[in-house]
N, C-alpha and C positions, 0 to 999 in steps of 0.2 A: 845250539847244543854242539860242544864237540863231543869226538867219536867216544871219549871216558865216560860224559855225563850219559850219551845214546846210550852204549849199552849195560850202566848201570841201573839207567832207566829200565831198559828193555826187560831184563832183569827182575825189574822188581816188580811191574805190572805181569808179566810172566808168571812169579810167583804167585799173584794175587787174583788174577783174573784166569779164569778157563776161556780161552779163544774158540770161537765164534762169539762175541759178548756184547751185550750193551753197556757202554761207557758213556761217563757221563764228563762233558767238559764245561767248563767256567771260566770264563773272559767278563773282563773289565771295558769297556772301551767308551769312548767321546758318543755322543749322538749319533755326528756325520760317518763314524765308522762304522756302524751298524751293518751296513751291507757287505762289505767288507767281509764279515765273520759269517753273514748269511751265505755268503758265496762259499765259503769253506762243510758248505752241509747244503748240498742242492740236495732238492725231494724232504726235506727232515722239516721237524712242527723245529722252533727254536721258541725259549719264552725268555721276556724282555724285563728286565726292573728296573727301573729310573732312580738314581739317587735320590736321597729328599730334597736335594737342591736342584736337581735338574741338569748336572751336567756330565754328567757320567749314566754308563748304562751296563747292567749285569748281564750276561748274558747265557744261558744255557743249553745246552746240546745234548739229547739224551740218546746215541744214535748206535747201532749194531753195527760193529767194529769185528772185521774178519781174522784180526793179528795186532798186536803190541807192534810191528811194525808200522801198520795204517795208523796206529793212534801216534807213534812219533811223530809221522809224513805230517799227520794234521797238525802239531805244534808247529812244527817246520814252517809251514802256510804259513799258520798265523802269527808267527814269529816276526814273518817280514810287513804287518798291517804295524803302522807306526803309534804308538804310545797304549797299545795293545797289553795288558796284565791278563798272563795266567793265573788260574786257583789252583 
Protein backbone atom coordinates (compact mmCIF):
# COMPACT_ATOMS: atom_id res chain seq x y z
CA UNK A 1 0.00 0.00 0.00
CA UNK A 2 1.22 3.35 -0.48
CA UNK A 3 0.70 6.28 1.96
CA UNK A 4 -2.69 7.53 -0.60
CA UNK A 5 -4.24 3.99 -0.66
CA UNK A 6 -3.01 3.79 3.72
CA UNK A 7 -4.89 6.51 4.49
CA UNK A 8 -7.72 6.11 2.35
CA UNK A 9 -8.01 3.02 3.76
CA UNK A 10 -7.76 4.20 7.17
CA UNK A 11 -10.32 6.33 6.35
CA UNK A 12 -12.76 4.22 5.36
CA UNK A 13 -12.49 1.38 8.01
CA UNK A 14 -12.53 4.41 10.46
CA UNK A 15 -15.67 5.35 9.09
CA UNK A 16 -17.06 1.85 9.37
CA UNK A 17 -15.91 0.37 12.22
CA UNK A 18 -15.93 1.63 16.08
CA UNK A 19 -12.25 0.70 17.37
CA UNK A 20 -11.71 -1.52 19.73
CA UNK A 21 -13.50 -4.06 17.13
CA UNK A 22 -13.48 -7.40 15.73
CA UNK A 23 -12.55 -7.55 12.17
CA UNK A 24 -12.66 -9.99 10.20
CA UNK A 25 -10.02 -10.88 7.42
CA UNK A 26 -9.82 -13.10 4.26
CA UNK A 27 -6.81 -14.50 2.53
CA UNK A 28 -6.46 -16.74 -0.37
CA UNK A 29 -3.25 -18.62 -0.16
CA UNK A 30 -1.24 -22.10 -1.67
CA UNK A 31 -1.44 -24.96 1.12
CA UNK A 32 2.35 -24.67 1.99
CA UNK A 33 1.52 -20.94 2.98
CA UNK A 34 -0.85 -21.60 5.40
CA UNK A 35 1.35 -20.98 8.30
CA UNK A 36 2.58 -18.08 7.01
CA UNK A 37 -0.92 -16.29 7.62
CA UNK A 38 -1.20 -18.37 10.97
CA UNK A 39 1.76 -16.61 12.05
CA UNK A 40 0.09 -13.12 11.38
CA UNK A 41 -2.76 -14.15 14.24
CA UNK A 42 -0.78 -15.93 17.13
CA UNK A 43 -3.23 -16.92 20.07
CA UNK A 44 -6.57 -16.57 17.35
CA UNK A 45 -8.88 -19.86 16.36
CA UNK A 46 -8.30 -19.15 12.30
CA UNK A 47 -10.76 -21.46 9.94
CA UNK A 48 -9.48 -23.20 6.81
CA UNK A 49 -11.43 -23.87 3.31
CA UNK A 50 -9.79 -25.89 0.79
CA UNK A 51 -10.77 -25.20 -2.85
CA UNK A 52 -12.62 -28.01 -4.49
CA UNK A 53 -9.65 -28.75 -6.21
CA UNK A 54 -7.25 -28.84 -3.46
CA UNK A 55 -4.97 -26.22 -4.29
CA UNK A 56 -5.61 -23.26 -2.76
CA UNK A 57 -6.78 -22.36 0.77
CA UNK A 58 -9.44 -19.76 2.23
CA UNK A 59 -8.50 -18.45 5.08
CA UNK A 60 -10.19 -16.66 7.93
CA UNK A 61 -9.48 -14.39 10.92
CA UNK A 62 -12.05 -13.12 12.99
CA UNK A 63 -9.69 -11.30 15.63
CA UNK A 64 -10.14 -7.88 18.09
CA UNK A 65 -8.44 -5.42 16.36
CA UNK A 66 -7.49 -2.26 18.94
CA UNK A 67 -7.24 0.47 15.70
CA UNK A 68 -7.61 0.70 11.70
CA UNK A 69 -4.00 1.14 12.25
CA UNK A 70 -3.27 -2.64 13.64
CA UNK A 71 -5.71 -3.71 10.75
CA UNK A 72 -3.32 -1.97 8.04
CA UNK A 73 0.02 -3.39 10.00
CA UNK A 74 -1.72 -6.72 9.49
CA UNK A 75 -2.07 -6.31 5.55
CA UNK A 76 1.34 -4.95 5.46
CA UNK A 77 2.52 -8.57 7.03
CA UNK A 78 0.57 -10.30 4.86
CA UNK A 79 1.41 -8.39 1.83
CA UNK A 80 4.90 -9.66 1.87
CA UNK A 81 3.70 -13.85 2.05
CA UNK A 82 4.12 -14.50 -1.60
CA UNK A 83 1.07 -15.21 -3.86
CA UNK A 84 -0.91 -14.19 -0.83
CA UNK A 85 -4.89 -12.77 -2.15
CA UNK A 86 -6.73 -10.34 0.13
CA UNK A 87 -10.87 -10.28 0.26
Amino acid sequence: MNDYTTSEFKKKLDDIHDFPTVYMFKFIVTEDKTEAVDKLFPNSSLNYKPSSKGKYVSVTASVMMPSSDRVIEIYKEAKKIEGIIAL
